[in-house]
C-alpha positions, 0 to 999 in steps of 0.5 A, spaced: 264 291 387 271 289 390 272 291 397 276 298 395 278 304 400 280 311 399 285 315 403 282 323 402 281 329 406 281 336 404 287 337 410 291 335 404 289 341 400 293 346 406 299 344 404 301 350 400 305 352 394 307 359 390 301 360 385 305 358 379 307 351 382 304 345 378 304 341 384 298 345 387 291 344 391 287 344 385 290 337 383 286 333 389 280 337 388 280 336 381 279 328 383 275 329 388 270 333 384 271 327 378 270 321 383 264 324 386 260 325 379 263 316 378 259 311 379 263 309 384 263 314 388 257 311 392 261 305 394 268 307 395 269 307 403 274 312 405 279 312 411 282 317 416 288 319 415 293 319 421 300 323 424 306 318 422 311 318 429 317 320 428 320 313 429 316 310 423 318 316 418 326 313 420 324 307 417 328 310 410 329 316 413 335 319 416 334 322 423 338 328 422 332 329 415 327 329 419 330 333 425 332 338 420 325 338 416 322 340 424 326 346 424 324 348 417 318 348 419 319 351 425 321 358 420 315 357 416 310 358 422 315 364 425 315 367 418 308 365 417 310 364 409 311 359 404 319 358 405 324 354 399 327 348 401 330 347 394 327 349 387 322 345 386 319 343 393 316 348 398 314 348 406 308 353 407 306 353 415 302 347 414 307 343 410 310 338 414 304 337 419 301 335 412 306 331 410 306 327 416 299 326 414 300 324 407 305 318 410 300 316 416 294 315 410 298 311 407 300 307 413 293 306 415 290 303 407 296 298 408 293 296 415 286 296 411 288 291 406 292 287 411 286 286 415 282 283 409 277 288 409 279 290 404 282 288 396 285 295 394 286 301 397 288 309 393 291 314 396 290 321 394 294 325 398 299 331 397 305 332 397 307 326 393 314 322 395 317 318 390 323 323 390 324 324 397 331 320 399 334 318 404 337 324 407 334 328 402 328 333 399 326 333 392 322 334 385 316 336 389 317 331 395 318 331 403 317 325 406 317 317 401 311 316 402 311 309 398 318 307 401 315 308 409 310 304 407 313 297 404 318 298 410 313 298 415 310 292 411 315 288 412 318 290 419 310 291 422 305 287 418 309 280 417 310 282 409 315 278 406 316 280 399 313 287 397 313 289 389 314 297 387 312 299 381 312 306 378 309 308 372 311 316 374 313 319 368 318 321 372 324 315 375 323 315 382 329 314 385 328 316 392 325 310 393 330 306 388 336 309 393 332 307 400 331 299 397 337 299 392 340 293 397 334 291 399 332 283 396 325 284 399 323 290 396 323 289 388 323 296 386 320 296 377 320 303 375 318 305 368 319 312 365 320 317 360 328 317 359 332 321 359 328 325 362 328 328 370 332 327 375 338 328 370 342 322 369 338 317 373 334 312 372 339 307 366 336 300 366 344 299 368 342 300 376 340 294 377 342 294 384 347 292 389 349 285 394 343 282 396 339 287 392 342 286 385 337 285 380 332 287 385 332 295 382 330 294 375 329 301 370 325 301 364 327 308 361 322 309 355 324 314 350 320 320 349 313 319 345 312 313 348 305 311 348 300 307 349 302 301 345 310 302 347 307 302 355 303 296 354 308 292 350 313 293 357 309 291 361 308 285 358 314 283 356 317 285 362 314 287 368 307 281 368 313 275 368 318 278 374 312 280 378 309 273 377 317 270 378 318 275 384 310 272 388 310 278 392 305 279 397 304 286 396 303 290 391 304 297 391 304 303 385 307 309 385 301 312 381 303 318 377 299 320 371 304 325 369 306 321 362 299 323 359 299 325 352 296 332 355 300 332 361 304 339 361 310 337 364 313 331 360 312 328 353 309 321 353 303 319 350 299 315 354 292 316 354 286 314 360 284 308 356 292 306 357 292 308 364 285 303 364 289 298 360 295 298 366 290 299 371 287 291 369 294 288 369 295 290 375 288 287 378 291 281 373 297 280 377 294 282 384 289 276 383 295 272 380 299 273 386 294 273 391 298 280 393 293 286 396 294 293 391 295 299 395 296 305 390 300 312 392 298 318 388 304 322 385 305 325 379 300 328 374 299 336 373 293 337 366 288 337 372 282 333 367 287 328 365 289 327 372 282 326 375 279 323 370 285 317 370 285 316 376 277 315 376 279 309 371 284 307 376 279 306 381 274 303 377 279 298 374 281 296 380 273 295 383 270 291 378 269 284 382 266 280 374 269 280 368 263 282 365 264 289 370 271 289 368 269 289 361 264 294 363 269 299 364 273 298 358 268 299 353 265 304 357 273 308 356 273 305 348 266 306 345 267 313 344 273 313 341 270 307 336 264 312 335 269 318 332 273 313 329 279 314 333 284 309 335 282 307 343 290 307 344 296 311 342 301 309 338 309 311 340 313 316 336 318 312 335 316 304 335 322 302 333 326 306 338 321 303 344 322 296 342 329 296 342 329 298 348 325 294 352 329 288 348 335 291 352 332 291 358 329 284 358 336 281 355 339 285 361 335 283 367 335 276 363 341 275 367 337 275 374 330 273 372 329 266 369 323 268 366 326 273 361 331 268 358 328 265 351 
């Protein structure tokens, strides 16, 4: 088995939102009851967690934010309720403590990586960040985890070219606004358009300065399945992280485009998140780069759990042949029933011509992209 950690508490399960928010406790349980009946369960290694500082959440974000966050949570701990920060995102008494920590963990898996102990790393913690701005809260989101993340990669660990990618059903534009006119941060995220947040995501963000064509939006039209994610990640994402060469990978693992997720209309199934979940790996090994996965979305809680099961079980196979284990083991079943193993898109047509307008545009930065 390739060397994986995971990044887990039930802390992470304090952070409380109204009973009608789909961004709730159940998700994390709902993973780590899947992960605990897995067959990897008895090899994956977990890791503490800890309390960013202060001064590393002002790596991405303004410290005006952070202070005005600490008063937020100073109200809730007065009131001893959950408090609104906008529609979407809640701080309960023990949110901004739990945000800290979710940052924390996913410092502490890049330094698990960097030490070699380990290939790959999933953290599974709450609230999710991929929203998160600058200066601002968002779509369920306090602090950027993944953003904090690479920067303290470069700035910290002697990283020098970190690949984002976002396969969030939802455009993660915290993380594109943080690194828009960053070179050493590429930033690909793939989504359902249009779609939350409104207006952003256009594959025609491409960045700015030095960070032109660094920022790169493949918005996928709604019915999107399977066969449409696979097909741009071939087209698009394979060649620009091969280009690209980064010497870490990280994912913003949502699983919220899943056909029976409630919050969007994507179709992708766990046999497709298992199918990106192996390109990855192929490009981690392709690179040389380490992957450290940051949970965000997913919200129907058996397809949540049971994909990123798959996602861990990709990632730990250390043998083709372990690797085509786990493949068959997500395909057979749909054979046995005579179902198709992957999702068609509702519009094939529509999701091509997309990806071709995608490529043809970042053609103009990346070489491997011109015919």
């Amino acid at each position: 088995m390739r060397p994986i950690s995971i990044v887990r508490h039930e802390d992470f399960r304090l952070h409380e939102t109204p009973g009608y928010h789909p961004e709730s406790p159940g998700r994390l349980a709902a993973i780590d009851e899947a992960l605990a009946k897995s067959d990897v369960a008895s090899e994956l290694v977990q890791l503490e967690s800890r309390l960013v500082k202060e001064d590393e959440l002002c790596l991405v974000h303004d410290p005006a934010y952070v202070e005005l966050l600490a008063k937020k949570d100073q109200q809730a701990k007065e009131r001893n309720r959950t408090i609104g920060l906008d529609g979407d995102t809640f701080l309960s008494p023990a949110s901004y403590d739990i945000a800290k920590l979710a940052v924390g963990g996913g410092l502490n898996a890049l330094e698990s990586v960097k030490n070699g102990r380990f290939l790959s790393s999933f953290v599974s913690v709450r609230p999710p960040g991929h929203h998160a701005r600058i200066r601002h809260h968002m779509g369920f989101c306090i602090f950027n985890n993944i953003a904090v993340a690479a920067r303290y990669a470069l700035d910290h660990l002697g990283y020098k070219r970190v690949m984002i990618l976002d396969w969030d059903v939802h455009h993660g534009n915290g993380t594109q606004e943080i690194f828009y006119s960053e070179p050493a941060v590429c930033f690909l995220s793939l989504h359902q358009f249009p779609f939350y947040p409104r207006g952003s995501g256009w594959f025609l963000e491409d960045g700015k300065d030095e960070g032109k064509g660094f920022n790169i939006n493949i918005p996928l039209p709604e019915g999107t399945g399977d066969r449409g994610y696979l097909a741009a990640w071939d087209a698009i994402v394979t060649p620009i992280v091969l280009e690209y060469a980064p010497d870490l990978i990280l994912l913003s693992a949502g699983y919220d485009a899943h056909i029976e997720d409630p919050l969007a209309h994507q179709r992708i199934t766990t046999v497709g998140y298992a199918m990106l979940a192996q390109r990855l790996l192929d490009l981690s090994n392709a690179t040389n780069a380490k992957v450290v996965c940051f949970l965000e979305g997913g919200y129907d809680l058996s397809a949540l759990a049971e994909s990123v099961v798959a996602t861990i079980r990709v990632l730990s196979a250390d043998t083709q042949e372990r690797s085509a284990q786990v493949h068959v083991s997500y395909i057979m079943p749909h054979n046995a029933t005579g179902e198709k193993p992957v999702t068609g898109d509702r519009n094939a047509n529509e999701v091509d011509e997309r990806i071709e307008q995608v490529r043809k545009h970042f053609s103009n930065y990346w070489k491997c992209l011109r015919r």
